[in-house]
MIDOSE-1310 file (N, C-alpha, C; in nm, 2 decimals, decimal comma, always signed):
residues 109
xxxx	-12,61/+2,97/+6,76/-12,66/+2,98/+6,90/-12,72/+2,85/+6,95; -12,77/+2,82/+7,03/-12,82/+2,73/+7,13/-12,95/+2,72/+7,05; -12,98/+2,57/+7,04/-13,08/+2,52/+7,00/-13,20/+2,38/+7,07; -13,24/+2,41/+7,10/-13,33/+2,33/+7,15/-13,39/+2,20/+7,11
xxxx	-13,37/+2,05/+7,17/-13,37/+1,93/+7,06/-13,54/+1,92/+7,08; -13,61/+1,94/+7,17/-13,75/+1,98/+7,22/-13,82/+2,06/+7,18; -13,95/+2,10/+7,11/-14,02/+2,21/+7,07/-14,03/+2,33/+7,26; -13,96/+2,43/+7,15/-13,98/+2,55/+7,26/-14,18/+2,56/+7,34
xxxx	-14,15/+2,59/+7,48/-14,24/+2,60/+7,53/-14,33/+2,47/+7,62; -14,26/+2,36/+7,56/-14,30/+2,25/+7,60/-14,24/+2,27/+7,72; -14,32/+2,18/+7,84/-14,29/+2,16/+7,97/-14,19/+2,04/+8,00; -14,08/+2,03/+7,94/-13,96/+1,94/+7,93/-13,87/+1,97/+7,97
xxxx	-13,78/+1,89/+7,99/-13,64/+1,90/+8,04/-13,54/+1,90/+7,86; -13,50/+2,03/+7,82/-13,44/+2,01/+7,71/-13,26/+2,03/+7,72; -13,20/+1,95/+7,63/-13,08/+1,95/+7,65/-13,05/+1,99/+7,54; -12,98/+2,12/+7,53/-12,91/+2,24/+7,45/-12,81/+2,18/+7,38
xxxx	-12,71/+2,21/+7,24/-12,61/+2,15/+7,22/-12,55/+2,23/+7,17; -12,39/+2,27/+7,15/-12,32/+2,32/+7,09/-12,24/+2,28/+7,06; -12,14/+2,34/+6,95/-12,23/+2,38/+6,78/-12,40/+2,32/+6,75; -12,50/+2,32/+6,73/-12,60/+2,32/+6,71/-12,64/+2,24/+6,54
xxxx	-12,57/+2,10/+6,57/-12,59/+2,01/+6,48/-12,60/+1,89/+6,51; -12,71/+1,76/+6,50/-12,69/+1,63/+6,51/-12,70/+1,63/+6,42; -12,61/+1,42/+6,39/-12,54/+1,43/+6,54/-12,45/+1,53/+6,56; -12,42/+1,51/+6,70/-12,32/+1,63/+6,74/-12,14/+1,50/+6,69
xxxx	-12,06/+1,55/+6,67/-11,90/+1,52/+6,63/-11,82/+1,56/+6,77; -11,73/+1,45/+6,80/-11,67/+1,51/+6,93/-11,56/+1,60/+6,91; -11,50/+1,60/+6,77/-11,43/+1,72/+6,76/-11,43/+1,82/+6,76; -11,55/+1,88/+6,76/-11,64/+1,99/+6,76/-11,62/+2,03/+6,89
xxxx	-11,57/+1,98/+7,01/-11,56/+2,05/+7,14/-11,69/+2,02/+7,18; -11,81/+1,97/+7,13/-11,93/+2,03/+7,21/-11,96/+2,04/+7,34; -12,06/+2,08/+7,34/-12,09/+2,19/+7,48/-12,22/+2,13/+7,51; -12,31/+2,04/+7,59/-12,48/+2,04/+7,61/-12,49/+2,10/+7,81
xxxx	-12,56/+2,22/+7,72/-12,64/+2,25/+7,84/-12,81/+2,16/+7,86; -12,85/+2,20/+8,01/-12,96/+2,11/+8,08/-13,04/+2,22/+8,10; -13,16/+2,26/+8,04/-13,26/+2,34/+8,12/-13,40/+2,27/+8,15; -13,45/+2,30/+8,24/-13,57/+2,27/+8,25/-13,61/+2,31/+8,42
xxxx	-13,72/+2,25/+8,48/-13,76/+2,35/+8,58/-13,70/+2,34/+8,71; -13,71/+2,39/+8,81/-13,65/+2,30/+8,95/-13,52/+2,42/+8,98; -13,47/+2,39/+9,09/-13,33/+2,45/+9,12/-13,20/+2,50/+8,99; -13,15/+2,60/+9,01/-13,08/+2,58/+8,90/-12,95/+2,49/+8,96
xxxx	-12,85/+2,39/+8,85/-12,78/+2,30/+8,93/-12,83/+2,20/+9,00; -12,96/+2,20/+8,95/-12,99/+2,04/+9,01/-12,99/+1,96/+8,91; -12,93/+1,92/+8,80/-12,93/+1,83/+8,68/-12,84/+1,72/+8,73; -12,89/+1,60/+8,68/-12,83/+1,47/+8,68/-12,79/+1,44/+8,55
xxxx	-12,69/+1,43/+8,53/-12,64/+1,37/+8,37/-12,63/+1,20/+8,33; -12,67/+1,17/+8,29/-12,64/+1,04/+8,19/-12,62/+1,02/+8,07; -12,47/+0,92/+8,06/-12,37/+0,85/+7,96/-12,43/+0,75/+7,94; -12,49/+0,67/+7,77/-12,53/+0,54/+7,77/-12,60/+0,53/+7,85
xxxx	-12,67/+0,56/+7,92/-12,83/+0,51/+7,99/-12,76/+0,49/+8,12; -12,63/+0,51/+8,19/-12,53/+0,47/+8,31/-12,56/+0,68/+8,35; -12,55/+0,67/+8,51/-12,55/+0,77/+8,56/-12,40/+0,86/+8,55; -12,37/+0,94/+8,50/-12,26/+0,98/+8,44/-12,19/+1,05/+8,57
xxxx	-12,19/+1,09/+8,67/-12,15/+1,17/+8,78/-12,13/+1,31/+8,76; -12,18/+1,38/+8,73/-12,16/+1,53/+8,66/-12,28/+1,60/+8,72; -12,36/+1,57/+8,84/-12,45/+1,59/+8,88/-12,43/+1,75/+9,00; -12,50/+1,83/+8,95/-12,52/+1,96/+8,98/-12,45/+2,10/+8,88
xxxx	-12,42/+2,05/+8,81/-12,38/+2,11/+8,68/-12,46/+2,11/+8,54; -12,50/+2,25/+8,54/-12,58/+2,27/+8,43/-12,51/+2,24/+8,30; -12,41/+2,29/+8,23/-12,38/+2,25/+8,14/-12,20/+2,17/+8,15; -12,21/+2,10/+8,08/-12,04/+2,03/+8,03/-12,04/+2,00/+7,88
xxxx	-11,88/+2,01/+7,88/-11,79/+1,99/+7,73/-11,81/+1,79/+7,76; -11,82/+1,78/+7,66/-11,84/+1,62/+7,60/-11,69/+1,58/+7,58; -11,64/+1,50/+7,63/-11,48/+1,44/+7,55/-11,48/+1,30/+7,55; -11,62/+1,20/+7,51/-11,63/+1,11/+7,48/-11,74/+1,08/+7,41
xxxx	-11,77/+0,99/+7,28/-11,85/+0,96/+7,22/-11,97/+0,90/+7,30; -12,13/+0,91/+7,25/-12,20/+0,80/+7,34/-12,32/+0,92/+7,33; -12,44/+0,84/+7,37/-12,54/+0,95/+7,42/-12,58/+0,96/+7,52; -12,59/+1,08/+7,58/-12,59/+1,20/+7,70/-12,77/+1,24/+7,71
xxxx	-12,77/+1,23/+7,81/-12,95/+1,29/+7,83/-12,88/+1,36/+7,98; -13,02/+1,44/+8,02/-12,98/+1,49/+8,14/-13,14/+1,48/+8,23; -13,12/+1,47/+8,37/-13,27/+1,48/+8,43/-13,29/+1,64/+8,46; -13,39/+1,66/+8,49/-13,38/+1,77/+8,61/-13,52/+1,76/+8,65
xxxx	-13,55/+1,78/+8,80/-13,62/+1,75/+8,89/-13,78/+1,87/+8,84; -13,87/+1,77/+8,82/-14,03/+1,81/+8,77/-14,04/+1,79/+8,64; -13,94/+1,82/+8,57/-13,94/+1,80/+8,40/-13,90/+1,71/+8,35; -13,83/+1,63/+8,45/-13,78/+1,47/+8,45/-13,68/+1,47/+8,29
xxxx	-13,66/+1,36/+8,23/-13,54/+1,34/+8,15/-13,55/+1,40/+8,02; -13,44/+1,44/+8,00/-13,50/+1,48/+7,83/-13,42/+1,42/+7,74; -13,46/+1,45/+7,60/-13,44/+1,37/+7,45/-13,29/+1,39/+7,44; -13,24/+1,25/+7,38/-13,06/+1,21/+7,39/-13,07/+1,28/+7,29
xxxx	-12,86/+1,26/+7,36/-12,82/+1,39/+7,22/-12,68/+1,28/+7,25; -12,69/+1,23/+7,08/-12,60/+1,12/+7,03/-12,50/+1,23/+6,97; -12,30/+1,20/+7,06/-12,24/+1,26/+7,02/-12,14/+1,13/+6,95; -12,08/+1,16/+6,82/-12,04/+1,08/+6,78/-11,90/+1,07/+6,73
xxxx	-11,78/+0,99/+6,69/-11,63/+1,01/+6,69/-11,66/+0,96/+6,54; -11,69/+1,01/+6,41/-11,68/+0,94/+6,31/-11,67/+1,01/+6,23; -11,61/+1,02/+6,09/-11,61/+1,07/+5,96/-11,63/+0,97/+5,81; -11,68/+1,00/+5,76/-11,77/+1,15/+5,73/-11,94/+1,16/+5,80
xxxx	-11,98/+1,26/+5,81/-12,10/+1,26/+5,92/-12,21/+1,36/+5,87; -12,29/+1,35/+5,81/-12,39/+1,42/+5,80/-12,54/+1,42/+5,89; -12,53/+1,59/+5,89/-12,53/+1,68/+6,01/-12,68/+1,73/+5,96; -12,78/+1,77/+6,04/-12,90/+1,87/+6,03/-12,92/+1,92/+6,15
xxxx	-12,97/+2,07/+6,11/-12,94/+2,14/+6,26/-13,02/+2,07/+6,39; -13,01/+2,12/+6,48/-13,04/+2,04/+6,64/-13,17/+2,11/+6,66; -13,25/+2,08/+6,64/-13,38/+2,19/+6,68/-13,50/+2,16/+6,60; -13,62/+2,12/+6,67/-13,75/+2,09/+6,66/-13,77/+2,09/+6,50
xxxx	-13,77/+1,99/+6,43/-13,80/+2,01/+6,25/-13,92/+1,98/+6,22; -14,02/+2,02/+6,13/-14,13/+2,00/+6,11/-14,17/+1,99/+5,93; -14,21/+1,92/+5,91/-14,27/+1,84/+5,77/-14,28/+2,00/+5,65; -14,19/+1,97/+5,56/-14,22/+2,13/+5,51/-14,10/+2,21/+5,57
xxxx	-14,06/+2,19/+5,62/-13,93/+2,31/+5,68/-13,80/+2,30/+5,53; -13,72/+2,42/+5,55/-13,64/+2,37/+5,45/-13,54/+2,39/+5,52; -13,45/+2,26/+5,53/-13,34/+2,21/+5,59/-13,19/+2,20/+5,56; -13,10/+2,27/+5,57/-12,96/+2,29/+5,57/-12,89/+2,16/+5,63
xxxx	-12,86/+2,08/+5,53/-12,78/+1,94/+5,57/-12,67/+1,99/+5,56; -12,51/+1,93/+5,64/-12,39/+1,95/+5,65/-12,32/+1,81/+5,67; -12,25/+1,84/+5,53/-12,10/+1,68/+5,56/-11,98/+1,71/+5,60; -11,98/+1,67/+5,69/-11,86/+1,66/+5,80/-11,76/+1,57/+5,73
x	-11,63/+1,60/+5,64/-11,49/+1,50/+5,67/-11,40/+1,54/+5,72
């Protein structure tokens, strides 16, 4: 399911990922959705810190390596989500981890 790279509840702009593992692999098809407060469709996307033009579109499929953040208007930008073209890749799930958690790593070849 959809995981959130931001602790739930926070007043942030969080950007969603699917499959729900960083880094994310671009073979994987992935998927980042944009939530946070404001209009729905008002998200601005950014590639590499460059304004990516994908602007009014809540979520898109990734088909290039690089990291992706998104804005959205009151909640302003949220935490990059590094998608990457590489093997072998080890993976921990996408979602707020905390000292003491017990954590399911995954290697990617």
């Amino acid at each position: 399911g959809w995981c959130p790279l931001s602790p739930t509840g926070a007043q942030t702009t969080q950007l969603l990922v699917e499959p729900p593992w960083t880094p994310a692999v671009l073979w994987d098809q992935v998927t980042l959705t944009c939530r946070g407060s404001g209009t729905a469709g008002a998200t601005t996307w950014y590639k590499d810190g460059q304004l990516w033009g994908l602007e009014g579109h809540d979520h898109v499929t990734v088909t290039e390596s690089g990291t992706y953040t998104c804005d959205r208007p009151g909640t302003g930008h949220s935490p990059p989500v590094h998608v990457v073209n590489a093997t072998p890749v080890l993976q921990v799930p996408a979602r707020a981890l905390l000292e003491g958690d017990t954590v399911t790593l995954r290697c990617r070849l």
